[in-house]
Structure formats: structure tokens, C-alpha cells
N, CA, C and O of each residue as an XYZ file, in Angstrom:
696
protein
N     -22.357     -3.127     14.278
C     -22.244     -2.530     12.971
C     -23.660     -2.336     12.428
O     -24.465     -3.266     12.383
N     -23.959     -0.985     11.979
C     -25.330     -0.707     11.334
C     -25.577     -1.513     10.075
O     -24.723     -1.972      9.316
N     -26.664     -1.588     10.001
C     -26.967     -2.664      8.027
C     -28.264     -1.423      7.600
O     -29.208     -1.351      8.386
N     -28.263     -0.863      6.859
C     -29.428     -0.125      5.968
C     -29.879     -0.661      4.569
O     -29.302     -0.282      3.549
N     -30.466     -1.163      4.550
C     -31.476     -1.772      2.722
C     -32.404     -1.068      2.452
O     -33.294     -0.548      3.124
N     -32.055     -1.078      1.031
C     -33.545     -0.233      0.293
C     -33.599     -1.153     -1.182
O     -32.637     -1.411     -1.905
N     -35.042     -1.559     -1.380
C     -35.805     -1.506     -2.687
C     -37.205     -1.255     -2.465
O     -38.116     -1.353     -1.642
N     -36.835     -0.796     -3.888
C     -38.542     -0.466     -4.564
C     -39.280     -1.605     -5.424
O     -38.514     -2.232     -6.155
N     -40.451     -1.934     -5.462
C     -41.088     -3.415     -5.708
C     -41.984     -2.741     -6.755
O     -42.288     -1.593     -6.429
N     -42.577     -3.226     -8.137
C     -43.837     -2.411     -8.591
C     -44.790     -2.877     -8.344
O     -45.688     -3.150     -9.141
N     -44.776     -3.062     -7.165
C     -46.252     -4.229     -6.675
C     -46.341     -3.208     -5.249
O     -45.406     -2.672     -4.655
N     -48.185     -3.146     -4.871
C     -48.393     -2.522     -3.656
C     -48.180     -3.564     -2.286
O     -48.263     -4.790     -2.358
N     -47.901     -2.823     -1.084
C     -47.662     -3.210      0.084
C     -47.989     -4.849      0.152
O     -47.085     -5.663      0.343
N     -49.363     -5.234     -0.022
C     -50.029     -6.219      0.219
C     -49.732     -7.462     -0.488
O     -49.778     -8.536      0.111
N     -49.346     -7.358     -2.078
C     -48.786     -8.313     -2.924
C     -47.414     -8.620     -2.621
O     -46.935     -9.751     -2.550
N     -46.682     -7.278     -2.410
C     -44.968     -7.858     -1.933
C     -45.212     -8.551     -0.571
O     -44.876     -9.734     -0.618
N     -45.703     -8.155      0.640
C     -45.824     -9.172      1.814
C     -46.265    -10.413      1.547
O     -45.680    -11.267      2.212
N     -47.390    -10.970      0.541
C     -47.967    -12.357      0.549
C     -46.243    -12.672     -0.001
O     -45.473    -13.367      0.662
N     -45.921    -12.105     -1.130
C     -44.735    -13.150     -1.982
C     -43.605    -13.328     -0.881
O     -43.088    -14.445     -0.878
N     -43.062    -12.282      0.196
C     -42.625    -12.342      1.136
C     -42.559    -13.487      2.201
O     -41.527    -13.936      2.699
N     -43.592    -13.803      2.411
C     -44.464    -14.792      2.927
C     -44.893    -16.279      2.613
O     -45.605    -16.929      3.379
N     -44.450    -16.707      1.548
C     -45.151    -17.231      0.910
C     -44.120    -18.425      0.753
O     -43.132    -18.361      0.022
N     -44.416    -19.359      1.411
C     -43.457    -20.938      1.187
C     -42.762    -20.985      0.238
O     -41.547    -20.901      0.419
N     -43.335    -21.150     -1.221
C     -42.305    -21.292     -2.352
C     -41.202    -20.109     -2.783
O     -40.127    -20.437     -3.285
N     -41.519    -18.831     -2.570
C     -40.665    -17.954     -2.313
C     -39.686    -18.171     -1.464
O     -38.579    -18.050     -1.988
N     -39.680    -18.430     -0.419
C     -38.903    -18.270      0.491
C     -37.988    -19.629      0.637
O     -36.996    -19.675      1.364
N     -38.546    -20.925     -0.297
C     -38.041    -22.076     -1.092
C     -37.178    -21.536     -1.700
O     -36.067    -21.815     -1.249
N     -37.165    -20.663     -2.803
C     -36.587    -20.304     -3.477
C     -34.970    -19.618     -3.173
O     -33.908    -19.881     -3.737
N     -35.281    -18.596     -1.995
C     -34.690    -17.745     -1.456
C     -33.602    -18.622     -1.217
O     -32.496    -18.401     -1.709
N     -33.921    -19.947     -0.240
C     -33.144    -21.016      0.376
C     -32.369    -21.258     -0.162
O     -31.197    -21.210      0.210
N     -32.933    -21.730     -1.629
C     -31.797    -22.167     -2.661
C     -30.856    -21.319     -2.945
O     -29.717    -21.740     -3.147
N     -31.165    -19.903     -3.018
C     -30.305    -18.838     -3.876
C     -29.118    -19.150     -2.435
O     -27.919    -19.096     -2.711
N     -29.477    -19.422     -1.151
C     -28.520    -19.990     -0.193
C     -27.520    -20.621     -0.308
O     -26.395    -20.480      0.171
N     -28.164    -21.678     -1.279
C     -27.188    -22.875     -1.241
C     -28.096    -23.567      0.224
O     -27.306    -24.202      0.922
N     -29.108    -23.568      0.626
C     -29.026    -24.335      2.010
C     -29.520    -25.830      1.749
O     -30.207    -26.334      0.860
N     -28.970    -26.268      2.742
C     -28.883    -28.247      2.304
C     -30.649    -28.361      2.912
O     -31.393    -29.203      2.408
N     -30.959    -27.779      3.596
C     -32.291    -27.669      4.556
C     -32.814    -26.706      4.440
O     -32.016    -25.769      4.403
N     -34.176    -26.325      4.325
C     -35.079    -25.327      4.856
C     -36.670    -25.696      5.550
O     -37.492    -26.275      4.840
N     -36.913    -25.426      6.555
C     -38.422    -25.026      7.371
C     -38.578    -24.086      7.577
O     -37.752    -23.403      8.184
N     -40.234    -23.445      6.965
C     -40.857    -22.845      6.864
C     -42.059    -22.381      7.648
O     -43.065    -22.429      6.940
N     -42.326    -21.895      9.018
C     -43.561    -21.857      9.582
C     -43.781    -20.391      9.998
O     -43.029    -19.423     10.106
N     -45.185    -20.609     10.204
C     -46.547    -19.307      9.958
C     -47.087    -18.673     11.194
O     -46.193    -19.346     11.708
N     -47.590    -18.125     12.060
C     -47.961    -17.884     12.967
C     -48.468    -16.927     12.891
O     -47.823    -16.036     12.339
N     -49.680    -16.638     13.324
C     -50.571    -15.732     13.070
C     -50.888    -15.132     14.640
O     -51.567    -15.792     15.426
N     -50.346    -13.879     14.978
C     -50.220    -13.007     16.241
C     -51.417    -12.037     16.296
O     -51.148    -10.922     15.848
N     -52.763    -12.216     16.773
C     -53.069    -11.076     16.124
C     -53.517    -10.919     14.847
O     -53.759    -11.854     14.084
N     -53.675     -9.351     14.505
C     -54.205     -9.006     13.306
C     -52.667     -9.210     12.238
O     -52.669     -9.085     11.014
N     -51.436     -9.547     13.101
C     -50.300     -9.862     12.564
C     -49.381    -10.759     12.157
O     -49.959    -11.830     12.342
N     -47.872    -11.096     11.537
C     -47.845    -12.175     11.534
C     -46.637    -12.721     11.091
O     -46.195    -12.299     10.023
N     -46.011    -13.584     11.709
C     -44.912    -14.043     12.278
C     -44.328    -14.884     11.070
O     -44.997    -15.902     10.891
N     -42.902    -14.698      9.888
C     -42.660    -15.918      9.339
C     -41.443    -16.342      9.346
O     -40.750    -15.525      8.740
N     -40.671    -17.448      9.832
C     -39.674    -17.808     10.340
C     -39.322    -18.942      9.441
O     -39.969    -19.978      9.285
N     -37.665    -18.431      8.601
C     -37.115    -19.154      7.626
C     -36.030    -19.907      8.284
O     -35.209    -19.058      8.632
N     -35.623    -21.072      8.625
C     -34.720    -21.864      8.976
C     -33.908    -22.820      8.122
O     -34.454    -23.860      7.752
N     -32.558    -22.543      7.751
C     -32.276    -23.007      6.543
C     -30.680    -23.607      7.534
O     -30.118    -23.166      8.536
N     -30.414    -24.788      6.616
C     -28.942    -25.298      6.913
C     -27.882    -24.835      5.687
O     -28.182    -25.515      4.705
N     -26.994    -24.127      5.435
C     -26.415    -23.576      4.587
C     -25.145    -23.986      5.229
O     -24.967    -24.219      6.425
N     -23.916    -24.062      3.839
C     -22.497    -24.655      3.753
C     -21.702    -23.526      4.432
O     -22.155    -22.382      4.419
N     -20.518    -23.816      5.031
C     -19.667    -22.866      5.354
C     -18.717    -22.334      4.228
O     -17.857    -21.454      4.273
N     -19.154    -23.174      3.158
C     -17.651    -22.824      1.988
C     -17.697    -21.140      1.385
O     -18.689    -20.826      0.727
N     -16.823    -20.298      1.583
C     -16.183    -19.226      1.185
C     -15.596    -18.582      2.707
O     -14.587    -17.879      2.757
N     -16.328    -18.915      3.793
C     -16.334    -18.145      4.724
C     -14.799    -17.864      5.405
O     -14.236    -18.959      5.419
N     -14.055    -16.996      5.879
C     -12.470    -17.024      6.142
C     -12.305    -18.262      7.259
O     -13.221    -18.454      8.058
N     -10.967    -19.183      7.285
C     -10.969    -20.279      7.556
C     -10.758    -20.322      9.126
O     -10.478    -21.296      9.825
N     -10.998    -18.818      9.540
C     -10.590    -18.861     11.565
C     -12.110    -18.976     12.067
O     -12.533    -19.315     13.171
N     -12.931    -18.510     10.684
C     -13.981    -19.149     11.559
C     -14.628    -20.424     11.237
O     -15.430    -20.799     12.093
N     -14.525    -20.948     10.532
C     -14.822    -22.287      9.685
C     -14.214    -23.408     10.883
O     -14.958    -24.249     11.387
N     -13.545    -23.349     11.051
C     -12.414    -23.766     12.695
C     -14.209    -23.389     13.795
O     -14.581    -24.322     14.507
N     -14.589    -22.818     13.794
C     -14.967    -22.661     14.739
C     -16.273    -23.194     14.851
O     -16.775    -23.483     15.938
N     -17.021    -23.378     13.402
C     -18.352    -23.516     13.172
C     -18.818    -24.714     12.421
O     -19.985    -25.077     12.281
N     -17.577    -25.359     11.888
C     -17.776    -26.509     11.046
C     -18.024    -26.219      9.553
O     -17.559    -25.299      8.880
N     -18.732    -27.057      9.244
C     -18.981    -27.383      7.908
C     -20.404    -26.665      7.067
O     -20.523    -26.508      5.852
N     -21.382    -26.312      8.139
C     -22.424    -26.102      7.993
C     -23.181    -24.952      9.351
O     -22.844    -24.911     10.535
N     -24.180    -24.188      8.707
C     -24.706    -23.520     10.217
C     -26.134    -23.513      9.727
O     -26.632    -23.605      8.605
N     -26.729    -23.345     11.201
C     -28.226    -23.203     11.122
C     -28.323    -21.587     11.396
O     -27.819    -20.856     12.248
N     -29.235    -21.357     10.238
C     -29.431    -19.753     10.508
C     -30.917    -19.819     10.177
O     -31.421    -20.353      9.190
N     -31.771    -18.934     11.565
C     -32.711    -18.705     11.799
C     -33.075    -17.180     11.194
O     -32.388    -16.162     11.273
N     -34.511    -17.383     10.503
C     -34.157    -15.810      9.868
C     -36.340    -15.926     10.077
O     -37.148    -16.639      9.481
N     -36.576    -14.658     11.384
C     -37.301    -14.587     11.738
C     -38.077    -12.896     11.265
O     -37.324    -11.940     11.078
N     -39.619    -12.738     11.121
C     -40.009    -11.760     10.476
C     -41.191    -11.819     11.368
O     -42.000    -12.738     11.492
N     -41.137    -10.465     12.074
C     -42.523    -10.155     12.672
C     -43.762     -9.118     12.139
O     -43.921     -8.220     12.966
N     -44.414     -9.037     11.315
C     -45.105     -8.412     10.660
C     -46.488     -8.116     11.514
O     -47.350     -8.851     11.997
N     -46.268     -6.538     11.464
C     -47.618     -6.430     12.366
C     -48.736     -5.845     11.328
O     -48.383     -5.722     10.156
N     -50.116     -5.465     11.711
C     -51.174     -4.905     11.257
C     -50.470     -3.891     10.249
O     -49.341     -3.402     10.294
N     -51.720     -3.701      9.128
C     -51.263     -2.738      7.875
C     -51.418     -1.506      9.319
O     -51.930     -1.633     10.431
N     -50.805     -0.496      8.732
C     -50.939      1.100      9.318
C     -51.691      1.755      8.271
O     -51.695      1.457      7.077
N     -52.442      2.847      8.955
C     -53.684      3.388      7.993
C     -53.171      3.843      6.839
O     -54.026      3.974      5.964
N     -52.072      4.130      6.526
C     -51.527      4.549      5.459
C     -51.355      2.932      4.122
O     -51.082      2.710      2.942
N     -51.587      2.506      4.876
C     -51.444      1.106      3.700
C     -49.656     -0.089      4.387
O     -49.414     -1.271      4.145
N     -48.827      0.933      5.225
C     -47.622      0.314      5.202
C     -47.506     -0.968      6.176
O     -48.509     -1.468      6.686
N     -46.684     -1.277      6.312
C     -46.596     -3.247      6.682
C     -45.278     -2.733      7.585
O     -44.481     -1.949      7.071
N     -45.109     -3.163      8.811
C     -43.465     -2.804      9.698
C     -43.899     -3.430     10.269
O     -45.089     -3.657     10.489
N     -42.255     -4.187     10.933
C     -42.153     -5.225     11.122
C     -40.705     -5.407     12.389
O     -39.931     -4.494     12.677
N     -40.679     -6.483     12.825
C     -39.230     -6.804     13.811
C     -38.416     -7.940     12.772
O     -39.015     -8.957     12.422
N     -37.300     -7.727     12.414
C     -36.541     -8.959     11.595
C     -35.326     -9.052     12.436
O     -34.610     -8.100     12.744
N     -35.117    -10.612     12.867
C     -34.322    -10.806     14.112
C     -33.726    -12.709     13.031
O     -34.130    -13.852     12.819
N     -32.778    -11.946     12.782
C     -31.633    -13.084     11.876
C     -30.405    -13.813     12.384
O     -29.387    -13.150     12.185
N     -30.219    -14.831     12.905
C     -29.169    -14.733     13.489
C     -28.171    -16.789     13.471
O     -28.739    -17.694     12.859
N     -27.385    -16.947     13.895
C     -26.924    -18.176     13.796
C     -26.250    -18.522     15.253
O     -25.622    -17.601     15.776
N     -26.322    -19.694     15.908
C     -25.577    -19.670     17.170
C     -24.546    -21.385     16.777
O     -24.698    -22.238     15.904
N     -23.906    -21.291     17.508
C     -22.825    -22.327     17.564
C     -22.234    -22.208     18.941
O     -21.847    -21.172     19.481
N     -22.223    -23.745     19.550
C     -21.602    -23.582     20.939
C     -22.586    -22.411     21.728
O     -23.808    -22.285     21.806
N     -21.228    -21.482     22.369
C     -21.583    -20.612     22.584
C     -21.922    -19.172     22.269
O     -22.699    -18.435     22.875
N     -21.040    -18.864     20.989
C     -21.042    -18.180     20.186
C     -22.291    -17.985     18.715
O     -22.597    -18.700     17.761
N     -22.781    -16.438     19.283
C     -23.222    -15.787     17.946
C     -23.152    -14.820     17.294
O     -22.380    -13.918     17.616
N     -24.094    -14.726     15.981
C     -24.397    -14.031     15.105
C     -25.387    -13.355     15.118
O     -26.373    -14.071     15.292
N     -25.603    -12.436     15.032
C     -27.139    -11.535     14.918
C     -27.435    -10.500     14.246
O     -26.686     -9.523     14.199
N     -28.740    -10.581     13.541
C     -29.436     -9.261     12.450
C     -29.951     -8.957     13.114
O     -30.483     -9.952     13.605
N     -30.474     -7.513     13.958
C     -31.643     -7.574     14.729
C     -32.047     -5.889     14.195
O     -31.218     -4.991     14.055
N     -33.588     -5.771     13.950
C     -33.787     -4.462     13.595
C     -35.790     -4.577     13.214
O     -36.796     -5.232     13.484
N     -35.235     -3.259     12.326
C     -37.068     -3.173     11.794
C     -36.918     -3.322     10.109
O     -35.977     -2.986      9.389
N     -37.993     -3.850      9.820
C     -37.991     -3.725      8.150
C     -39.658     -3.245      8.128
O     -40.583     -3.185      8.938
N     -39.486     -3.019      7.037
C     -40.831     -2.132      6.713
C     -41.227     -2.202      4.642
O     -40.426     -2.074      3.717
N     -42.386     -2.392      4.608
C     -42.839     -1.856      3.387
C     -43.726     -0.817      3.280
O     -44.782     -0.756      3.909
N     -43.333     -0.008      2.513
C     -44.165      1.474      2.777
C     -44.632      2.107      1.017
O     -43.915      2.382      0.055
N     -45.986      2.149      1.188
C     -46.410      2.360     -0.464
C     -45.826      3.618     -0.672
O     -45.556      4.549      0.087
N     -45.674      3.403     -2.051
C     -44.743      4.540     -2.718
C     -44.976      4.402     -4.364
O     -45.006      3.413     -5.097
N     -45.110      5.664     -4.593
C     -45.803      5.615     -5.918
C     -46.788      4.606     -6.530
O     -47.946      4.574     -6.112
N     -46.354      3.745     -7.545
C     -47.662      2.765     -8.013
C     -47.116      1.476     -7.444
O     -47.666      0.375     -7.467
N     -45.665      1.868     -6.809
C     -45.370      0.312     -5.974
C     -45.008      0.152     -4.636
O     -45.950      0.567     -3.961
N     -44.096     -0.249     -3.920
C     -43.575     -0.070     -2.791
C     -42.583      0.079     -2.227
O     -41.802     -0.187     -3.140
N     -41.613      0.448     -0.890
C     -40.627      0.225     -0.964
C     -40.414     -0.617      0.231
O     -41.180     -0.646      1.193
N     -39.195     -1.382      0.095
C     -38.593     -2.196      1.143
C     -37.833     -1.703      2.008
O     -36.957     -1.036      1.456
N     -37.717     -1.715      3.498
C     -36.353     -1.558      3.912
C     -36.071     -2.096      5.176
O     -36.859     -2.546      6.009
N     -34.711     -1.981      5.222
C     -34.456     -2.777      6.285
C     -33.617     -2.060      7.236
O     -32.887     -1.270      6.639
N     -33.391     -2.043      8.988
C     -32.565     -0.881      9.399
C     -32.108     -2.166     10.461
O     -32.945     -3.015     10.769
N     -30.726     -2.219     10.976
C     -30.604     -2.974     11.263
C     -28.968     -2.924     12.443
O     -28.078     -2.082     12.318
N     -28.976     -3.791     13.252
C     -27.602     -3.654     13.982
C     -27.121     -5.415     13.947
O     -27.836     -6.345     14.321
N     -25.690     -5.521     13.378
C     -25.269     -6.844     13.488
C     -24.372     -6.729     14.047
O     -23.528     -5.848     13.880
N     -24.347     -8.073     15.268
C     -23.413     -8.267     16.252
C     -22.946     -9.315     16.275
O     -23.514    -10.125     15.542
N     -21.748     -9.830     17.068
C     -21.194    -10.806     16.634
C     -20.317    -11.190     18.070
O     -19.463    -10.401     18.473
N     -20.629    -12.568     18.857
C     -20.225    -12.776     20.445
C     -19.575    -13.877     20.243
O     -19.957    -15.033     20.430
N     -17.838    -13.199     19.568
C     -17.519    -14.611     19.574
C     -16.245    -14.391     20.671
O     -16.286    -13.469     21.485
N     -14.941    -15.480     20.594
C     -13.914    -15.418     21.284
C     -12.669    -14.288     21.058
O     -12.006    -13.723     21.927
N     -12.582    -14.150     19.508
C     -11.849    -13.884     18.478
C     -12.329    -13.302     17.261
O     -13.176    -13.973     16.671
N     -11.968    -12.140     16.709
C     -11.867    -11.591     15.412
C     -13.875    -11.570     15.476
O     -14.625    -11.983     14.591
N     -14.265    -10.954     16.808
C     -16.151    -10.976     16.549
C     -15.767     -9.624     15.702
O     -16.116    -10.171     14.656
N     -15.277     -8.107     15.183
C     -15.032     -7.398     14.336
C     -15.011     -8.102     13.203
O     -15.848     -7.745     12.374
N     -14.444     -8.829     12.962
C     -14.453     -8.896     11.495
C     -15.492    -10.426     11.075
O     -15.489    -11.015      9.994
N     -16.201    -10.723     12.147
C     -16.644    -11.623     11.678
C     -18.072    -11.007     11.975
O     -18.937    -11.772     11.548
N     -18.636     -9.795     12.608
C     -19.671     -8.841     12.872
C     -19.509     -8.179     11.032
O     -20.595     -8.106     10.458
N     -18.659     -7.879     10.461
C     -18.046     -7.244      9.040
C     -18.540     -8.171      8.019
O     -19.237     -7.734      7.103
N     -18.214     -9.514      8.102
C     -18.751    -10.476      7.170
C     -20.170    -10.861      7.082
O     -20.658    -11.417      6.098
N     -20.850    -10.525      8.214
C     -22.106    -10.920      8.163
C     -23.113     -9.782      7.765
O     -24.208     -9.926      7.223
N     -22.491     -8.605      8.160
C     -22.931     -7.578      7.111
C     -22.925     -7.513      5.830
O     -23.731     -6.961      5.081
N     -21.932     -8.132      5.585
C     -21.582     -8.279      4.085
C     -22.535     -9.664      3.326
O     -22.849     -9.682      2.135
N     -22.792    -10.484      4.084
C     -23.403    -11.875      3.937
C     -24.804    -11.031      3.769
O     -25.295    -10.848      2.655
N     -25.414    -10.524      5.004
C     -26.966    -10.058      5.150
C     -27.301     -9.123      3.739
O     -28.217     -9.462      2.989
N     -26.485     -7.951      3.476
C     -26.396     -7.101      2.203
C     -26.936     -7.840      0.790
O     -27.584     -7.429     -0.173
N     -26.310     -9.206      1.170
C     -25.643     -9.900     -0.479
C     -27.439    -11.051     -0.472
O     -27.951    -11.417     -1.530
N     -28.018    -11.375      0.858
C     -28.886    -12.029      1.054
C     -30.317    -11.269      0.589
O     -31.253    -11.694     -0.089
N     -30.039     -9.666      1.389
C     -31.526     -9.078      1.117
C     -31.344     -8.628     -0.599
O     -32.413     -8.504     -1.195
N     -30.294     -8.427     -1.266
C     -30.129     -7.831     -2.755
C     -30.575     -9.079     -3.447
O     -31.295     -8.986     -4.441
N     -30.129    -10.435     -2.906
C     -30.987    -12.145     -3.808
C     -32.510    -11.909     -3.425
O     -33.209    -12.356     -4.335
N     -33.366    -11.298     -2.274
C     -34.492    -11.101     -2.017
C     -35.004    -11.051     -2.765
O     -35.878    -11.796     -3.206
N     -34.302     -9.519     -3.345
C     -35.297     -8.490     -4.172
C     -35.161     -8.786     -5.746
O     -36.081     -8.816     -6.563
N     -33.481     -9.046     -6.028
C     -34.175     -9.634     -7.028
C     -34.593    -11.029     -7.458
O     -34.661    -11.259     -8.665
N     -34.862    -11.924     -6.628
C     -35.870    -12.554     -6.753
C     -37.427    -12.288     -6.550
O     -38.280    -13.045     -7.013
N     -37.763    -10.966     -5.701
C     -38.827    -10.935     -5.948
C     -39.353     -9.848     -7.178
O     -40.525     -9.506     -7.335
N     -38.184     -9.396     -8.007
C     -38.814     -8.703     -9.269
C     -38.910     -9.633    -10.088
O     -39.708     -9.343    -10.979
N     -38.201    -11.197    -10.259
C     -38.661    -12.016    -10.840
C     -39.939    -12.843    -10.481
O     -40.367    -13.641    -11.314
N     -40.417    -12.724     -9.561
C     -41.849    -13.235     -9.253
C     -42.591    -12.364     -9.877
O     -43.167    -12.618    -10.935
N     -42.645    -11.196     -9.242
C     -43.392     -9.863     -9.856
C     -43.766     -9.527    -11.521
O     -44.641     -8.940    -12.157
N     -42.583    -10.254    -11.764
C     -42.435     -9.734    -13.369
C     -43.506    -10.859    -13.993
O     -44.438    -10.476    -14.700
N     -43.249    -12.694    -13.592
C     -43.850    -13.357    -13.941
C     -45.249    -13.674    -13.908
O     -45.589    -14.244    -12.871
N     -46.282    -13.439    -14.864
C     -47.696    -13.756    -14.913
C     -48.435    -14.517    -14.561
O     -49.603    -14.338    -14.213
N     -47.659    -15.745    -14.626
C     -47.786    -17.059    -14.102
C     -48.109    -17.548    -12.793
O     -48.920    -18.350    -12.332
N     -46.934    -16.572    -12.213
C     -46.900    -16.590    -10.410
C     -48.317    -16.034     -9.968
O     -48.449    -14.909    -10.449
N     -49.487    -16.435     -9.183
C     -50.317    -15.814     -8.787
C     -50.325    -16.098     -7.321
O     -50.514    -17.254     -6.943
N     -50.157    -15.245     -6.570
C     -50.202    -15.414     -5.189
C     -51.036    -14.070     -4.171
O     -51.240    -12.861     -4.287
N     -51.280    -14.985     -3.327
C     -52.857    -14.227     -2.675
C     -52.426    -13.184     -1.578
O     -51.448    -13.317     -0.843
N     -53.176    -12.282     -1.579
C     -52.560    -10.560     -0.804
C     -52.591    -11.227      0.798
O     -53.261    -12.232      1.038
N     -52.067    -10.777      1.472
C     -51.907    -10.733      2.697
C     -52.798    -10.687      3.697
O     -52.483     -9.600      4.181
N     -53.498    -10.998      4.219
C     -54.854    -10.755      5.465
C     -54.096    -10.165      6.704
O     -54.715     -9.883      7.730
């Protein structure tokens, strides 16, 4: 199943990637989760650069054939490959999201990109989610679209509340 996201940030390329990036953000993000856990690590590839959110989040709302299947709780790995600015100023990237259990998974896998645009930027995300389970992987490939949608829309607006706040000062991207 395809996933397509779009926002616009009023902040240029370089300020939305640091907040992107940036531990307490992505603290934040966790919470808007609900996750009982989150680790946070950095890796620097290159002129590029790698940030990988690992959070333990509840199974509660999820339909109960798969809750049967996954327990109480899942680990979902939510990985961001950010390469070199492009001469144009833009930031693209590999975002590879996904949860495993047993044998069975979940997966975001695609490109996201920030690309300057007017006095700010835009976000997006292009994406294919799949789903390798025994049973009902359709509709449980359906929910996680619906999960990923509802995750990148807490992103953004959490990051117009960073953006908006004066307070928040956080350092541009290298």
C-alpha cells in the first residue's frame, strides 16, 4: 500500500532537519506515542546522517486479531537516512520504519525529503507499507498506513510548535 505526506515548515531546510534530529524532539515525538521506552542514536555517514528512533509503544486500540499476535507492547524501529544538502539547499533521505514480532512484519520503507520552498520548507514523505504476516497482512498493511499518516501529522505539528516557540533554540544541521 502507497503512504504520500506533505507539510510545509516556516523554517528553511537546515533548521527543520536539526529539530528533526534533535534528541528532545524526537523525546517528544515518543511521548505523543505513548511509548513506555525510547533510544535515540546518531551516526554520522559521510557528509550525511543517519537518525534512528526506537521506541516501545502499547498495543491498546489496535484490532484484537492482531493484539493475539503481538502482545501487549511492540518495538518499532523508525530509521532516517539523511544524505548531503543538494545544491539547491534540499535534504533527501531513505526512511525505513518498521516493527517485527516472531516472525512476522511491519514496514515503512521509502524516501522523505525537505525541499526549500518559499521563505520555508516542505516535508515529504513517499512511501510503500507492507505487512508479512499469517492472516489479515491487508488489513493490517491498512492500519499501519493509517498509524504512519496519524504519526507523521503528530511530527509536524509538533514541529510548528517548536518553530513557533522562541525559547526553543536549536543548532542548523552540518
Amino acid at each position: 500500500m502507497n503512504l504520500r505526506y506533505e507539510a510545509s515548515y516556516p523554517a528553511p531546510v537546515e533548521i527543520a532537519l536539526a529539530i528533526m534530529t534533535n534528541d528532545a524532539f524526537l523525546a517528544e515525538l515518543a511521548g505523543e506515542m505513548h511509548a513506555r521506552s525510547q533510544e535515540v542514536t546518531h551516526v554520522r555517514q559521510g557528509d550525511g546522517l543517519v537518525t534512528e528512533l526506537v521506541v516501545t509503544v502499547p498495543t491498546e486500540g489496535i484490532p484484537s486479531v492482531f493484539k493475539r499476535l503481538v502482545g501487549s507492547s511492540l518495538r518499532i524501529v523508525d530509521s532516517r537516512s539523511w544524505r548531503p544538502a543538494d545544491p539547491d539547499g534540499a535534504r533527501r533521505g531513505v526512511l525505513a520504519v518498521g516493527t517485527s514480532v516472531r516472525k512476522y512484519q511491519l514496514r515503512v520503507e521509502g524516501s522523505t525529503q525537505l525541499i526549500p520552498h518559499g521563505d520555508g520548507c516542505l516535508f515529504t514523505v513517499s512511501a510503500r507499507v507492507t505487512a508479512q504476516l499469517p492472516i489479515a497482512a491487508g488489513l493490517a498493511a491498512k492500519e499501519a498506513h493509517s498509524l504512519a499518516l496519524e504519526i507523521l501529522a503528530d511530527q509536524s505539528k509538533l514541529m510548528n510548535t517548536w518553530l513557533a516557540d522562541p525559547n526553543r533554540k536549536v543548532e542548523q544541521a552540518e
